[in-house]
C-alpha positions as CSV (number, residue, x, y, z in Angstrom):
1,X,102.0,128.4,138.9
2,X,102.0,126.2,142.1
3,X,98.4,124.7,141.8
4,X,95.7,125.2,138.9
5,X,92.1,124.3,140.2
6,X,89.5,123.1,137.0
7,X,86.7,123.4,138.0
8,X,84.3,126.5,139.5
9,X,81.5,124.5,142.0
10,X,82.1,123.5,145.7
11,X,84.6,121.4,145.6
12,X,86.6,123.7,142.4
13,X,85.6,127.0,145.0
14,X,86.7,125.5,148.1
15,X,90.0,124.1,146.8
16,X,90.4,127.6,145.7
17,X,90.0,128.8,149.2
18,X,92.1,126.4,151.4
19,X,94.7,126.8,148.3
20,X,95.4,130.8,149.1
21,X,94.9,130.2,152.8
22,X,97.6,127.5,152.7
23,X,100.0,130.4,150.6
24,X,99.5,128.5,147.5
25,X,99.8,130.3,144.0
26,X,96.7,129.3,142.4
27,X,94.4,129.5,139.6
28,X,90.4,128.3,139.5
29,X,90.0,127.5,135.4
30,X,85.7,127.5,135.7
31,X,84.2,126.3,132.3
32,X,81.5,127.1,130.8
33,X,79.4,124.1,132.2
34,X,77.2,125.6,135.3
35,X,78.1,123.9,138.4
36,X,75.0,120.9,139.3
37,X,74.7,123.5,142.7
38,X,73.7,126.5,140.9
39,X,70.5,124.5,139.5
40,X,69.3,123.8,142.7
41,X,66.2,126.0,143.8
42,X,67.3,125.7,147.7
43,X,69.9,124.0,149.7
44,X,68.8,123.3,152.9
45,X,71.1,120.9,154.2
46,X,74.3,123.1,154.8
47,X,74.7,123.3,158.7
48,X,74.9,126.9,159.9
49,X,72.9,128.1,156.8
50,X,69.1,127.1,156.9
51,X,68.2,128.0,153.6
52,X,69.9,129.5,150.6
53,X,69.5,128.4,146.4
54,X,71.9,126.9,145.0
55,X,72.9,129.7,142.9
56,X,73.1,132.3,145.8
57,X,75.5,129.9,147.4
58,X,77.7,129.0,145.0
59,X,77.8,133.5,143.7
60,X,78.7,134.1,147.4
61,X,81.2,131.8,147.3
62,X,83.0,132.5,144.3
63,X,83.3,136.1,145.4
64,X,85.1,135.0,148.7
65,X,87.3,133.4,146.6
66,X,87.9,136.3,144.4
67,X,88.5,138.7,147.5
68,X,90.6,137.0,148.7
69,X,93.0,137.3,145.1
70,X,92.2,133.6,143.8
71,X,92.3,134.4,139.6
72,X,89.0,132.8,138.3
73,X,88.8,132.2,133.9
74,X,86.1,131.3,132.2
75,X,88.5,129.2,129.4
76,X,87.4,125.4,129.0
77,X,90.2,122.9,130.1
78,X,91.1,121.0,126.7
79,X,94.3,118.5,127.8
80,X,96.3,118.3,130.5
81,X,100.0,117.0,129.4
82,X,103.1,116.2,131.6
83,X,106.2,117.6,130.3
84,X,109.6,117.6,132.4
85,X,108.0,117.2,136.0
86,X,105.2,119.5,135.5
87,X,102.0,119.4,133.9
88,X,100.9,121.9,130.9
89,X,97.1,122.5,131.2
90,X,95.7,123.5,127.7
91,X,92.7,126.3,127.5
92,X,90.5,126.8,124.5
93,X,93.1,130.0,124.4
94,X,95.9,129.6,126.9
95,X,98.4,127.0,128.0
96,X,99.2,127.1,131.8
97,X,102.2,125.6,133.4
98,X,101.6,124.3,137.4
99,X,102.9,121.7,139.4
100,X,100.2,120.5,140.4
101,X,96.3,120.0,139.8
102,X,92.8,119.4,141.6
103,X,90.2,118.1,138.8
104,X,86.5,119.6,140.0
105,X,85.2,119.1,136.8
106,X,82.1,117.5,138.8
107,X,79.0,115.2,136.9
108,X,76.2,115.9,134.2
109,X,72.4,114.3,134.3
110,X,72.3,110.9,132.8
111,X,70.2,110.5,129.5
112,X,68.2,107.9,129.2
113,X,68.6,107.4,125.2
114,X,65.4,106.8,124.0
115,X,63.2,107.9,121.1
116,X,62.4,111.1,121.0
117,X,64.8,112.3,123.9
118,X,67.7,113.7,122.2
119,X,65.2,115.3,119.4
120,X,63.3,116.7,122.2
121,X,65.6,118.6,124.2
122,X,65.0,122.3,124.5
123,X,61.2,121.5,123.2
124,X,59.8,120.2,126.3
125,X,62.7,117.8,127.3
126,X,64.6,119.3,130.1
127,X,67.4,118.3,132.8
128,X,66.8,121.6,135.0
129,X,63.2,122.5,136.7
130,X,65.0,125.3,138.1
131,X,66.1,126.6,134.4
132,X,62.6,125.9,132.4
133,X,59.9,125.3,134.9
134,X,58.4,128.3,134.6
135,X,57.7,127.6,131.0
136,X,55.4,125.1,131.6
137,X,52.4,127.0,134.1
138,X,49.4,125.5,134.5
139,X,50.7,122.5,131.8
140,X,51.0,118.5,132.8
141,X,54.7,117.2,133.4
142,X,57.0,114.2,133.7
143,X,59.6,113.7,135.9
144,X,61.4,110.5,135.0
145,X,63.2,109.2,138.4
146,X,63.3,108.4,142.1
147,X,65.6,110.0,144.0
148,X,66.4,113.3,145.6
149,X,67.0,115.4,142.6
150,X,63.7,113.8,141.1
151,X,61.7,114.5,144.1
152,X,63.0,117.8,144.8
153,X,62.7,119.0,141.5
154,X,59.1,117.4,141.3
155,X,58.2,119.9,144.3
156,X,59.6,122.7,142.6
157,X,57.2,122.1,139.7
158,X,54.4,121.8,141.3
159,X,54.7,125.6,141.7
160,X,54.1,126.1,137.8
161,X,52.5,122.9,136.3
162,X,48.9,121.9,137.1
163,X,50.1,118.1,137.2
164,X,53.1,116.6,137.8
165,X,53.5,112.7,137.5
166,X,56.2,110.8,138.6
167,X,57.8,108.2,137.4
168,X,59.7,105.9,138.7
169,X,61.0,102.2,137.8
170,X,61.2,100.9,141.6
171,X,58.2,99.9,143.3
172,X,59.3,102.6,145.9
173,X,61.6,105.6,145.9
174,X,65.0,106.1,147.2
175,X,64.6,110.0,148.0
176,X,65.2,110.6,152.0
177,X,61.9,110.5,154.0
178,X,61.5,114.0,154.4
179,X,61.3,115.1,150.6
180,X,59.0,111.7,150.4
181,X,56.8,113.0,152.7
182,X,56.6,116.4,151.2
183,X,55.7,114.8,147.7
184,X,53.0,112.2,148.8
185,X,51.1,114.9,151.1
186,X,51.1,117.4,148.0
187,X,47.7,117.4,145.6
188,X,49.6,118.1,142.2
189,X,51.7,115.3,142.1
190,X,51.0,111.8,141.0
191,X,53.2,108.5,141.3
192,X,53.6,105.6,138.5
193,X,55.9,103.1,140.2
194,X,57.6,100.1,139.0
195,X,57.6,101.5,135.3
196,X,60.0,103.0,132.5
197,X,59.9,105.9,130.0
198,X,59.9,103.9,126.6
199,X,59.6,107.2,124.3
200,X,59.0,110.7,124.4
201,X,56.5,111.7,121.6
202,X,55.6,114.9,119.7
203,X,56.3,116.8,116.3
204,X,57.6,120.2,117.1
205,X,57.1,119.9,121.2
206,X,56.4,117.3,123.5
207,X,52.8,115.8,123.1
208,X,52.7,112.9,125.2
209,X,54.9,109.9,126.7
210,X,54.8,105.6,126.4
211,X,55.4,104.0,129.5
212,X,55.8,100.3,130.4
213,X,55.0,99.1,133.5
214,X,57.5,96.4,134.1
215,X,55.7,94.3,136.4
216,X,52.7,93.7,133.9
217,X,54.7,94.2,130.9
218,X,51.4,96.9,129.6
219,X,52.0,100.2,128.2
220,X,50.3,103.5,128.2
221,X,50.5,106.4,127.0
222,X,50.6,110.2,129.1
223,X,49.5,113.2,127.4
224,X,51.6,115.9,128.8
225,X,54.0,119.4,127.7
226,X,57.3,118.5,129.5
227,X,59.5,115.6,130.2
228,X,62.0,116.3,132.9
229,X,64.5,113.7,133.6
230,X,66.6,113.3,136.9
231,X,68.3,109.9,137.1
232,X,71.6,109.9,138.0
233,X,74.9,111.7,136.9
234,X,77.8,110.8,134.8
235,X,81.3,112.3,135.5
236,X,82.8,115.4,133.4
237,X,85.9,113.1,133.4
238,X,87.2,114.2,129.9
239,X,90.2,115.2,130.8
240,X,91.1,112.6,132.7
241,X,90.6,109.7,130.2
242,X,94.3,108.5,129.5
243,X,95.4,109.8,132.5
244,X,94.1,108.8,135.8
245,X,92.3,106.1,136.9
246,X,88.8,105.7,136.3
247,X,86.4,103.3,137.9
248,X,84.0,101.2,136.1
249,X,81.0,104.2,136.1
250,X,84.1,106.4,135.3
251,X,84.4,108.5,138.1
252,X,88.3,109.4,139.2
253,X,89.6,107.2,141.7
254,X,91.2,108.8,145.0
255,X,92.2,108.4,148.3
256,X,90.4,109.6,151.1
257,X,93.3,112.9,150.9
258,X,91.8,113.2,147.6
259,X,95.2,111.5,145.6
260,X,94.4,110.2,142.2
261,X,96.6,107.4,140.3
262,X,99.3,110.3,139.4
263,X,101.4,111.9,141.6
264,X,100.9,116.0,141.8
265,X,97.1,115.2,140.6
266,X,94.0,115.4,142.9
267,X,90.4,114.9,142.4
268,X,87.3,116.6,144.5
269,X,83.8,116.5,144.1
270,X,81.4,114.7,142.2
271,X,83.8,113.7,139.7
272,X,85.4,111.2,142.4
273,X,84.3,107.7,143.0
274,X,82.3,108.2,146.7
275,X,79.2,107.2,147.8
276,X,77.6,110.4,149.1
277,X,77.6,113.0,146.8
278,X,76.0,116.7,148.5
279,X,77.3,119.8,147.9
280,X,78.9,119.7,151.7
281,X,81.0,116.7,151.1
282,X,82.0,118.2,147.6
283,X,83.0,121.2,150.3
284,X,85.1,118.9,152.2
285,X,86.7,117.4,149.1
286,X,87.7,120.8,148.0
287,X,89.8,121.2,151.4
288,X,91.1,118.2,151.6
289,X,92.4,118.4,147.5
290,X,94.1,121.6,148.3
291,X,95.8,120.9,151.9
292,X,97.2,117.0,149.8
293,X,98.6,119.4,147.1
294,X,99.8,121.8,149.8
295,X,101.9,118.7,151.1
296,X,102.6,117.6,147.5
297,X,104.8,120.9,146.5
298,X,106.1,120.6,150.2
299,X,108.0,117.2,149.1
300,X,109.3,119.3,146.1
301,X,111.4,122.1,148.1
């Protein structure tokens, strides 16, 4: 095997695609971890395509990949291990030889680790509108950040729940202006600014929330059915630890041609240390991961 691809989302499916194109022998190892895309209700920022969800997007694009003879599995990547000049990717049920790799492992939401969070996931805690908002119709929700995912997902909601309260622990938000507008002009959704979720209450199911608002230092609480909570993302960099470098928030660090710290290693997508991360640029990553490894096994003839 010339090049094994972990990793199934847009940077994983593009690499996969500009691998074969470029005559590589290839294989995409997916996971069983959904891509962040497929959780997306619509993308609407992919020039050429005005409107598509995430999911649509990324089942379009895996079957390109597929027609075009790319092998996908569904094994989870365990280890990766050098041995004699090539690397020996370990499977939950195979071991693939290759000489080189692209890690697309991508990023999961952040937790906030307070009370009540990890004993409420699945019971009114959630990380996915798209996956469990239709659970909660005509219910009252939290969504716990500020930022595009927050404020997209908080319009999504508003399409099931009769109230949908925002909060947020800057005094303003940080999603672009468009979604901003979208939220502030629409009747279901409230904003508490400048405070933080400080526990997530109920027995069985979410019941209510304590906030703290941190500029007056008082709390409240928020009866309510759902908590959903969009602040950030952590990197899937498991199989990396050991290996490659990793920067402070433990994201891979690359080039811009998508080189890691090992040679015959390459990194795309949201697992990388960048600054934007979109599903375009993960796109772009994907491209640029396969034409470096392309140039990689070139050196090796």
């Amino acid at each position: 095997m010339e090049l094994i691809i972990i990793g199934s989302g847009p940077a994983g499916l593009s690499a996969g695609l500009y691998g074969k194109r470029l005559g590589l022998d290839c294989l995409i190892i997916e996971g069983k971890n959904p891509s962040q895309a497929t959780l997306t209700e619509e993308l609407e920022n992919i020039p050429g395509i005005p409107k598509i969800s995430g999911f649509d997007f990324i089942d379009i694009l895996k079957e390109q990949v597929k027609s075009i003879g790319v092998p996908i599995t569904s094994s989870d990547c365990k280890k990766i291990i050098e041995k004699d000049g090539l690397f020996e990717v370990h499977t939950d049920d195979k071991i693939y030889t290759t000489k080189s790799i692209i890690i697309a492992t991508g990023a999961s939401c952040k937790r906030l680790n307070i009370e009540g969070e990890e004993r409420l996931t699945g019971k009114g805690v959630s990380y996915c509108a798209v996956c469990d908002g239709p659970f909660f119709k005509d219910k009252n929700v939290v969504v716990v950040g500020g930022g595009d995912a927050a404020i997209e997902e908080a319009l999504f909601l508003t399409k099931f729940a009769n109230r949908v309260s925002v909060i947020h622990r800057r005094d303003e938000l940080r999603a672009a202006k468009l979604l901003q507008k979208r939220a502030f002009s629409n009747e279901r959704i409230e904003f508490i600014l400048s405070s933080v979720l400080e526990e997530i209450i109920g027995e069985n199911r979410v019941s209510s929330v304590k906030i703290r608002n941190l500029k007056t230092n008082e709390e409240k609480k928020i009866e309510c059915d759902g908590v959903f909570i969009f602040v950030g993302l952590s990197p899937n960099n498991e199989i990396a630890r050991g290996i490659l470098l990793l920067s402070d928030n433990g994201y891979i660090v690359t080039d811009e041609e998508m080189h890691t710290s090992k040679r015959g290693i390459f990194a795309a997508g949201d697992v990388r240390e960048k600054t934007l991360r979109q599903v375009i640029t993960a796109l772009a990553d994907g491209a640029n991961a396969s034409y470096s490894s392309f140039l990689y096994l070139k050196e090796d003839v």
